[in-house]
C-alpha positions as CSV (number, residue, x, y, z in Angstrom):
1,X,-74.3,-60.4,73.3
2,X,-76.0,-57.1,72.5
3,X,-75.3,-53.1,74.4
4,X,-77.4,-52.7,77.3
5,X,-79.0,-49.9,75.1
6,X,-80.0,-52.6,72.7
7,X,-81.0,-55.0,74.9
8,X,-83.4,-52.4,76.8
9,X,-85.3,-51.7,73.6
10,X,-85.2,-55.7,72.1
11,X,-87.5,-56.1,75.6
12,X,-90.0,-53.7,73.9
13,X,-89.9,-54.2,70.5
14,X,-88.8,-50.9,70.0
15,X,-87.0,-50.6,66.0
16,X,-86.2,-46.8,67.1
17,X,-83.9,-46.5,69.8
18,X,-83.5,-43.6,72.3
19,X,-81.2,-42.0,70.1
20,X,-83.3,-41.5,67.1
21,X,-86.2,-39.9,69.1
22,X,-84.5,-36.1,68.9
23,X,-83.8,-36.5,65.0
24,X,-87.8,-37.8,64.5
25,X,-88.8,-34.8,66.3
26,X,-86.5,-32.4,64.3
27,X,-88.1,-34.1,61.5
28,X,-91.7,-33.0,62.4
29,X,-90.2,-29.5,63.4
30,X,-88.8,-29.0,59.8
31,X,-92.0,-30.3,58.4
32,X,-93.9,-27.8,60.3
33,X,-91.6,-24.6,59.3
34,X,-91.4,-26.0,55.6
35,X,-95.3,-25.9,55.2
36,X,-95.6,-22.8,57.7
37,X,-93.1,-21.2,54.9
38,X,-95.2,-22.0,52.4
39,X,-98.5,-21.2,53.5
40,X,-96.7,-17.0,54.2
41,X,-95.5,-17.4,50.9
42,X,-98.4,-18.4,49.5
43,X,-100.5,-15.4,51.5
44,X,-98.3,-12.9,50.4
45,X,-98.5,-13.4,46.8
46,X,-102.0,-13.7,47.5
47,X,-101.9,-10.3,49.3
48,X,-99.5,-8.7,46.3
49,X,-102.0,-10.0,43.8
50,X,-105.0,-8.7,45.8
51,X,-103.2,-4.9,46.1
52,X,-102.0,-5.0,42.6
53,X,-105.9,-5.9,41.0
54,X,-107.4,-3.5,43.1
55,X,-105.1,-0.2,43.0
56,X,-106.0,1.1,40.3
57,X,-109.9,0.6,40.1
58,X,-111.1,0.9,43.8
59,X,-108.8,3.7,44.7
60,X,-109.9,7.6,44.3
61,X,-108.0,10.1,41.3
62,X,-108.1,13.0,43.7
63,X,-106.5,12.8,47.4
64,X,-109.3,12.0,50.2
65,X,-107.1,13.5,53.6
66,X,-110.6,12.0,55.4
67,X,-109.7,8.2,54.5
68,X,-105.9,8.9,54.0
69,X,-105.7,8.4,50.4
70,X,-103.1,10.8,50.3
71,X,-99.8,9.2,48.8
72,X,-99.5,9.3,44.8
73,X,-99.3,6.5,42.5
74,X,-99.2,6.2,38.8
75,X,-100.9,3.6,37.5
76,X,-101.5,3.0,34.3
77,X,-101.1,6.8,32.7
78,X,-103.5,8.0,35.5
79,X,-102.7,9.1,39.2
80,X,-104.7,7.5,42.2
81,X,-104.3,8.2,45.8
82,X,-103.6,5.3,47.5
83,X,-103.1,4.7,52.0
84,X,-100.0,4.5,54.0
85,X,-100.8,0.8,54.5
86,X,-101.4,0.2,51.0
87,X,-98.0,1.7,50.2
88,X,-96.3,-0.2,52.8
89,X,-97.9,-3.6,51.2
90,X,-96.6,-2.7,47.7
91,X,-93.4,-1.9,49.5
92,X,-93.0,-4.6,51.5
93,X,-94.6,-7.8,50.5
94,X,-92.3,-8.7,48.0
95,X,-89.2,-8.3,50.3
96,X,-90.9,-10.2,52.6
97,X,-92.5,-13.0,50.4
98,X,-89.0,-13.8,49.3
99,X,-87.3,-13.8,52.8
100,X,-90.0,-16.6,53.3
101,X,-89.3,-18.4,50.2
102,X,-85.6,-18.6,50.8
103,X,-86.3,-19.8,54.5
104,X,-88.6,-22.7,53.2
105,X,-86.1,-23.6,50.7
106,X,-83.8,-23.8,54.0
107,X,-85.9,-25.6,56.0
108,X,-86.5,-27.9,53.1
109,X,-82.7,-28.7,52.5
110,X,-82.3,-29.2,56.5
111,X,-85.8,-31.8,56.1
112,X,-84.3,-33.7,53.2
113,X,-80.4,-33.8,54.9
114,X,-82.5,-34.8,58.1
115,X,-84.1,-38.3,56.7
116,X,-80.2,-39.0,54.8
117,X,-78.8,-41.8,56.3
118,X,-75.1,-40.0,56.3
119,X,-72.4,-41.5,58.2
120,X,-68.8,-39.5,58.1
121,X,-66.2,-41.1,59.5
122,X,-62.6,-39.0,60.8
123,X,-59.6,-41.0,61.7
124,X,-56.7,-38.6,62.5
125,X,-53.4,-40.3,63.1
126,X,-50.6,-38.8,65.0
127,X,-47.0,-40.1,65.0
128,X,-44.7,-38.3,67.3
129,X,-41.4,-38.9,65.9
130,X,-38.0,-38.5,68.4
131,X,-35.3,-38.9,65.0
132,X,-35.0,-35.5,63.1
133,X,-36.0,-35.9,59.3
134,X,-33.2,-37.0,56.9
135,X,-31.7,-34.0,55.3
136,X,-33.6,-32.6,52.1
137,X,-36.9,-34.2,52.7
């Protein structure tokens, strides 16, 4: 004789009961943030390469307050004038590339713990006892 639950789903066909339907969407939720993750990663060593190629050639030795190359880099032996958003790339996008890495490698974990078959079982037994303990015990 089977659960109602089972018997519901044997009608059907159904392998996956009701129950698994929340885990198979966390799955596909994890999978998504693991390659979003990746792909910010990926665009912000991209951008850090970019910035780092292009400093030192494209940018102008003498400050140009017209374009807002204003902020003072050495590079190389030789001062260039870089922009506030260039600065705020080579501040930031290594901070921020990392704090993406990290939460991939999260997300990842919490993807492969998701499809682990894991089954932890607690069993807690409480004996209320009415004699006092024996003396020295």
């Amino acid at each position: 004789m089977q659960p109602p639950e089972r018997a519901a789903n044997a009608g059907r066909g159904a392998n996956l009961g009701v129950e698994l339907r929340p885990k198979r969407r966390i799955q596909l939720l994890c999978w998504a943030l693991v390659v979003f993750f990746t792909a910010c990663t990926l665009a912000c060593v991209v951008g850090w390469g970019i910035l780092l190629t292009t400093i030192c050639s494209s940018n102008p030795r003498t400050p140009v307050p017209l374009t807002q190359h204003v902020i003072p880099y050495n590079c190389h032996g030789m001062t260039v004038f870089m922009s506030p958003l260039q600065d705020a790339l080579r501040t930031w996008l290594t901070p921020l590339g990392l704090l993406f890495m990290v939460l991939g490698l999260v997300t990842g974990v919490m993807l492969v713990l998701s499809y682990a078959k894991v089954r932890i079982d607690v069993h807690v037994d409480v004996t209320d006892r009415k004699t006092p303990p024996a003396a020295g015990r």
